[in-house]
C-alpha positions, 0 to 999 in steps of 0.5 A: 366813330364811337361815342365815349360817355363817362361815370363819374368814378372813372368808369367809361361807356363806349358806344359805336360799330365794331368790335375792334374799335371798342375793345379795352386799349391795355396792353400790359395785362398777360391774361384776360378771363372771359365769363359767358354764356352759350348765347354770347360764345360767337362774340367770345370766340371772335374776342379771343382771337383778337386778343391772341394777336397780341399775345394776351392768354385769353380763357373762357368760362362758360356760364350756367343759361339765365339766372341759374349763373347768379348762385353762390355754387355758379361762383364758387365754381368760377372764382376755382376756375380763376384761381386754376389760371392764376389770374392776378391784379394785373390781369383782367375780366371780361363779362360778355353777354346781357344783365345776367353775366355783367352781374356776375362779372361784376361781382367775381371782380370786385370781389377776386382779390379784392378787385380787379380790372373788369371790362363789359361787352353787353350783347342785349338791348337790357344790359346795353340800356340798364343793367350793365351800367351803374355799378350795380352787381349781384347774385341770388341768394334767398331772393333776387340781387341780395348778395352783390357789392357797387363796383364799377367796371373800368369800361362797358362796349355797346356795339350798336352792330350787335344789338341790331342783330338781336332777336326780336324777343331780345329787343322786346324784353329790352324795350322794357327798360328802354321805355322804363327810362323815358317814363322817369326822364322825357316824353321823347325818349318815350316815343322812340322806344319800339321804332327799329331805326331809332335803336341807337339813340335811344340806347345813347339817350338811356346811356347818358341819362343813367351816366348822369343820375348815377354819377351824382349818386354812385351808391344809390343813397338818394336820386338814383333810386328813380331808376328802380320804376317797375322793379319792386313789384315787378321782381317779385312777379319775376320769381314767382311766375318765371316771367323774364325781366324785362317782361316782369318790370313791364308788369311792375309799372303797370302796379306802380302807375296803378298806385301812383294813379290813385295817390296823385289822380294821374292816368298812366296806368292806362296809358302803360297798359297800351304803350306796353301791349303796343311794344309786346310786353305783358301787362298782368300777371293773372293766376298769382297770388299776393299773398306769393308777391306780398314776402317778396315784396318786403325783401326788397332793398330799397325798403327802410324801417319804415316800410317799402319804397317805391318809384311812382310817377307824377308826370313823364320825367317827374318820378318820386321816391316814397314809401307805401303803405300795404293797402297801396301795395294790394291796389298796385298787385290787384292792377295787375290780376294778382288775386 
């Protein structure tokens, strides 16, 4: 039976077993277009005889593999390829696939004629526990996620059935922001990430706990920044060694623990490093320089005038959002081997 959660702005996420008890309930829309990339066309493929049971018109737009989908070009191809097919504000999108696609989905349709209906169906454990949910999307445009609009898809499936078919290297890299969210939330949800027969309630824990910070702050203008742990360094180590993202945040909490460490005299930079290594994730980026990550860095969105602002920890469940200063940016980059 699947579990219905809600974003305050009326977007719903969906989580249980089964294609065809997830699926988005309208009947009236005529088409619906589909984005994907080659690692998701089998869901594509099964989707689109589904629809064509009712008689929608469903067509597929194969996306570029990994970030090369999120460029202005990707785009300019995808919005010619809606235009070709006429879709309108009746009709509907369908991003399927993990953080990359739902990023680009949400883009196209908040921006195709000024927004149309979008609908999610993540197949990763990354999109299923972060990326797809909260409204977030983007493209690439000189650095990571610069370009984008918050726009909330009307409905994002979880089918728990496909994420515990994942490769392991798929749930390895999801684990990352699994355990992202327990550090900012709770010790429980700590523990269960990595426990292949929890997968379920953790991806429902995470689902819930971004629900509720993102719906008291749907443009990420205070509270919602927390969700944000491990990814101010750990985009830029993302660009500059082509580490995954989810392997790339791993090492950005290990910098911000590190930073966090010595302003608030804590340990977790240690207690990182073992839970990360124990889960398969990284936890340095040796070989690089700061002086790479350092512009990178102050490109990123969530800086001020002021400076850059970065999610520390306090204590498990207890993140502050605070500025910090460079000489705490080069002890956070030299935690993790940037020389």
């Amino acid at each position: 039976m699947a579990e219905i959660v809600q974003i305050l702005n009326g977007s719903e996420i969906v989580l249980g077993r089964g294609i065809v008890e997830l699926l988005p309930e309208r009947t009236d829309r005529s088409r619906v277009a589909v984005l994907a990339q080659p690692g998701s066309l089998e869901i594509s493929a099964d989707l689109v005889v589904l629809m064509a049971v009712d008689s929608v018109d469903v067509s597929v737009f194969v996306l570029p593999d990994g970030e090369q989908a999120k460029t202005l070009e990707a785009v300019g191809r995808v919005y010619s390829w809606l235009q070709e097919l006429n879709i309108g504000r009746g009709d509907t999108l369908v991003a399927i696939g993990g953080g990359t696609v739902t990023d680009v989905g949400g883009f196209v349709g908040a921006t195709w004629l000024r927004g149309i209906e979008t609908v999610y169906f993540t197949t990763t454990l990354t999109g299923a526990v972060d990326a797809a949910i909260g409204g977030k999307t983007g493209i690439n445009v000189g650095g990571k996620n610069l370009v984008g609009a918050f726009q909330h898809p009307e409905r994002i499936v979880i089918d728990f059935d496909v994420l515990e078919a994942l490769p392991p290297r798929i749930v390895t890299e999801g684990n990352a922001e699994a355990v992202k969210t327990g550090y900012i939330s709770d010790q429980v949800l700590v523990d269960m990430v990595g426990d292949p027969s929890q997968l379920a309630e953790m991806v429902t824990r995470c689902v819930r706990f971004k629900a509720e910070v993102v719906s008291g702050d749907l443009r990420e203008a205070g509270r919602r920044a927390i969700l944000n742990y491990g990814h101010t360094i750990g985009h830029a180590v993302e660009v500059v060694t082509g580490l995954s993202h989810g392997e790339s945040v791993a090492v950005g909490m290990v910098a911000a623990a590190a930073i966090g460490d010595a302003r608030f005299g804590t340990n977790f930079a240690t207690e990182h490093r073992e839970r990360l290594t124990d889960l398969d994730l990284p936890i340095e980026a040796s070989g690089i320089k700061s002086a790479e990550l350092m512009p990178l860095i102050m490109l990123d969105k969530k800086r001020t005038a002021d400076g850059v602002r970065m999610v520390l920890l306090r204590g498990i469940g207890d993140p502050l959002v605070d500025i910090v200063t460079e000489d705490e940016l080069r002890l956070g980059m030299t935690a993790i081997g940037a020389e």
